[in-house]
C-alpha positions as CSV (number, residue, x, y, z in Angstrom):
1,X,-16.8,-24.7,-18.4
2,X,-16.3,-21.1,-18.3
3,X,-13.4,-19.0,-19.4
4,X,-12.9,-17.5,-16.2
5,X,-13.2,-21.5,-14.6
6,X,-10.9,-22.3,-17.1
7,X,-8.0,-19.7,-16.3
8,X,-8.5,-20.7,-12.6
9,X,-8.0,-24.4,-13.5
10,X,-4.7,-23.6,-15.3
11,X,-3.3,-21.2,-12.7
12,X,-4.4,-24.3,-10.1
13,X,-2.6,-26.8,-12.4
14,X,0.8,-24.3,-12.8
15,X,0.6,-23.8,-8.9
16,X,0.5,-27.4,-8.2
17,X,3.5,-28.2,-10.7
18,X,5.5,-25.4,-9.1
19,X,5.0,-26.7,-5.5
20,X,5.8,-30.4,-6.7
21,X,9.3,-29.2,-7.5
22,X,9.8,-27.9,-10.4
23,X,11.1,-24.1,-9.8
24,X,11.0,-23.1,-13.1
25,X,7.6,-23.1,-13.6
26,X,7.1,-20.0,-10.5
27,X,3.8,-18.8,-10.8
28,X,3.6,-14.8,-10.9
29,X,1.8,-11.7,-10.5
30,X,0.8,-11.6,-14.2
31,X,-0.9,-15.1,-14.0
32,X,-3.3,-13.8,-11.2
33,X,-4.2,-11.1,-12.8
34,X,-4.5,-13.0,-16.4
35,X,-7.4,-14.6,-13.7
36,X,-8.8,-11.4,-12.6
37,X,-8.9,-10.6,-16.5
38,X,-10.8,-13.8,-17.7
39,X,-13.1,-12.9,-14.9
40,X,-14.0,-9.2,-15.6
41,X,-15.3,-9.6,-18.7
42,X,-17.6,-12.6,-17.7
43,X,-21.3,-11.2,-19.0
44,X,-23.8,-13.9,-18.5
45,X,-26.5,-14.0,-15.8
46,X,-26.4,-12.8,-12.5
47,X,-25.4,-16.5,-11.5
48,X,-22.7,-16.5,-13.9
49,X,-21.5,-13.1,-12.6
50,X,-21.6,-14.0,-8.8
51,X,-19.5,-17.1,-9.7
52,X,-17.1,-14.8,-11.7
53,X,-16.9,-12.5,-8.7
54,X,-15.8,-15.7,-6.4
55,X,-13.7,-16.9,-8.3
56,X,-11.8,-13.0,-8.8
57,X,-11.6,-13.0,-4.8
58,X,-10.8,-16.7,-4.4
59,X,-7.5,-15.7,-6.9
60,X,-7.1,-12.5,-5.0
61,X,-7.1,-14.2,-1.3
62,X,-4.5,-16.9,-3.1
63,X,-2.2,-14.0,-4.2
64,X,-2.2,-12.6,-0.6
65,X,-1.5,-16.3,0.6
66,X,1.2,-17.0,-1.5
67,X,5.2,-17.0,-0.7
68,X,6.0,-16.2,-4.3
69,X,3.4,-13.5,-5.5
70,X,1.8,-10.2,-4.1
71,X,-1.1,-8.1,-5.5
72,X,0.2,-5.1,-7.3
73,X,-1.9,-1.9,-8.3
74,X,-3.0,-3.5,-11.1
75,X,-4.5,-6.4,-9.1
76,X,-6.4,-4.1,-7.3
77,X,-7.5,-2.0,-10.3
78,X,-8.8,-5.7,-11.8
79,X,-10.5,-6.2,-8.5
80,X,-12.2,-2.9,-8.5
81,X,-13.1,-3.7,-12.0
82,X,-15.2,-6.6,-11.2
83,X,-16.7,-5.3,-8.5
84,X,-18.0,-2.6,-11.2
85,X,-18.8,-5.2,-13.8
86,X,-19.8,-8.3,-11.7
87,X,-22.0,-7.4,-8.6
88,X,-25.0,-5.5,-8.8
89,X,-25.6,-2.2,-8.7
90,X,-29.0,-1.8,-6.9
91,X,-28.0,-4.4,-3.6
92,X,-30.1,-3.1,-0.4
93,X,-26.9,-4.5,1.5
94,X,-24.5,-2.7,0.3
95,X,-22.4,-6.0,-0.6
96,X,-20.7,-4.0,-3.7
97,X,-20.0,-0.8,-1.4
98,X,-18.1,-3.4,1.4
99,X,-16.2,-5.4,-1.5
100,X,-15.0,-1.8,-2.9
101,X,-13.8,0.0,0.7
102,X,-12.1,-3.5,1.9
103,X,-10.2,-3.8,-1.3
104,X,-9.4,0.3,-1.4
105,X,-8.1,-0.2,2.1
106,X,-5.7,-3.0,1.6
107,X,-4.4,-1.0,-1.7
108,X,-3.8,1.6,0.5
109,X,-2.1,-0.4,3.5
110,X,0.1,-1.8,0.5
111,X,1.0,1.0,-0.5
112,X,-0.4,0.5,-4.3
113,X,-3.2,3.3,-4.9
114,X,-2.8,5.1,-8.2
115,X,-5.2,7.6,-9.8
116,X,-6.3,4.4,-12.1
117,X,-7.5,2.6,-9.1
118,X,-8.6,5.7,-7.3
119,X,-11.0,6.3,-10.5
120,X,-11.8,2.5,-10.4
121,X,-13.0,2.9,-7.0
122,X,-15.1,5.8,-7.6
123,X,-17.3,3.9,-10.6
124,X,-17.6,0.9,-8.2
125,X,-18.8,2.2,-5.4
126,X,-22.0,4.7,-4.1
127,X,-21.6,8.2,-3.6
128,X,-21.9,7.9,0.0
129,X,-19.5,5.3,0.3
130,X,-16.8,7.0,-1.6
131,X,-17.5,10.7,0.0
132,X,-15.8,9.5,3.4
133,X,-12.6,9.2,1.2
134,X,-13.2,12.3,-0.9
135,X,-14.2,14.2,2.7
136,X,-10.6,13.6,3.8
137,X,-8.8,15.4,-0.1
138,X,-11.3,18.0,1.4
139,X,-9.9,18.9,4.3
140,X,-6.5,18.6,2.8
141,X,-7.8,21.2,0.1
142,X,-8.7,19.1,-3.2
143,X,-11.8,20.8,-4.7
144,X,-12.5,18.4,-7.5
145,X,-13.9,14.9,-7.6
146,X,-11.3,13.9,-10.2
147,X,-9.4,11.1,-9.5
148,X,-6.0,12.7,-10.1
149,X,-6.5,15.5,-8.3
150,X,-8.2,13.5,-4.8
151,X,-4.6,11.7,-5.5
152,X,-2.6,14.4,-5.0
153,X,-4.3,15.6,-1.5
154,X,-4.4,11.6,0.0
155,X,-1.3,10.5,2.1
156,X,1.9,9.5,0.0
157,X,2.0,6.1,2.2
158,X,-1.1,5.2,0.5
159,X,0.9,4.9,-3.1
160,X,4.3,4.3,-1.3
161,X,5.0,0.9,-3.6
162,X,2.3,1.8,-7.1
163,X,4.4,2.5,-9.6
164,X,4.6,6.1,-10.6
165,X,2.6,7.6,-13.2
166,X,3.0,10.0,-15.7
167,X,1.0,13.3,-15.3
168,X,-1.2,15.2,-17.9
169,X,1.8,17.1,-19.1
170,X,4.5,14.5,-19.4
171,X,2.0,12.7,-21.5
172,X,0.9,15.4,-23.5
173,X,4.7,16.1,-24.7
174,X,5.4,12.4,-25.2
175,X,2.2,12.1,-27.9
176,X,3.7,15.0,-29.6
177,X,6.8,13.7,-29.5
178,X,5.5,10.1,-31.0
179,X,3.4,12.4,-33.4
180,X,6.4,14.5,-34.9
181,X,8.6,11.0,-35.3
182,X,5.7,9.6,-37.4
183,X,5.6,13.0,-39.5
184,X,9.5,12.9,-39.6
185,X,9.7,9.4,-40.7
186,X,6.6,9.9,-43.8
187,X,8.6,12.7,-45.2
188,X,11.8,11.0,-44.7
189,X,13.2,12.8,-42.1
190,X,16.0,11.3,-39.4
191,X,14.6,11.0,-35.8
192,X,17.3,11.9,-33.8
């Protein structure tokens, strides 16, 4: 049995103990996407990855089912993920292309899209596909095709519920923050 069969089986099994009554076993976000995990880094043949890729959606359409859990940017980030990793990249259909602007969509009507999943996005799907969604940071005045930027031009409702993120800068000051503590601490200073 696979790993990713495996983490489905055990989600299954905690799902099924919650709904026979015992409360304080409440299945969560994190176990879903402990599921999407297991699944996205499935390498194997394309067999293995098209079941990998079922069994990531099956979980995903679960979430969305469920009283007592939601997707959360993450989810979707996951599910971009093994759209990248899982489904190939060549298909005359455009299955991966479908799979990647369904899931963008619902991120965006739940208000979940961060620059993470935005970047996600853009290594999942085809140039064409994405450019209807880079055509619109466009016309709102984004010149580059960097996630982060595209973010800042898209509509606010999009990322209404994803957690907020911090920019370049904040993050830039926090490393050298972390980095002068460390210095502090080998030459026995006090971190105040």
């Amino acid at each position: 049995m696979t790993k990713q069969k495996r983490a489905k089986d055990y989600l299954n099994e905690i799902v099924g103990i919650y709904r026979s009554g015992d409360k304080d076993l409440k299945p969560n976000t994190f176990l879903f996407n402990a599921v999407l995990g297991a699944c996205i880094s499935t390498r194997g043949s394309d067999k293995v990855a098209s079941e990998a890729f079922e069994i990531a959606l099956d979980t995903y359409n679960e979430m969305r089912e469920r009283e007592f859990t939601r997707p959360d940017a993450y989810t979707y980030g996951s599910l971009l993920k093994a759209c990248d990793s899982l489904l190939p990249r060549n298909d005359p259909n455009g299955i991966r292309d479908d799979h990647g602007i369904t899931l963008f969509r619902a991120c965006c009507e739940d208000g979940l899209l961060t620059a993470n999943v935005l970047s996600f996005l853009m290594k999942c799907v085809s140039k064409q596909a994405f450019l209807g969604i880079h055509e619109r940071a466009k016309m709102n005045g984004a010149s580059k095709c960097n996630a982060e930027d595209i973010m800042e031009q898209l509509p606010q409702e999009w990322s209404r519920n994803a957690p907020k993120q911090i920019n370049k800068d904040k993050r830039r000051t926090l490393s050298k923050m972390r980095s002068s503590g460390r210095r502090l601490r080998k030459e026995g200073g006090v971190f105040r």
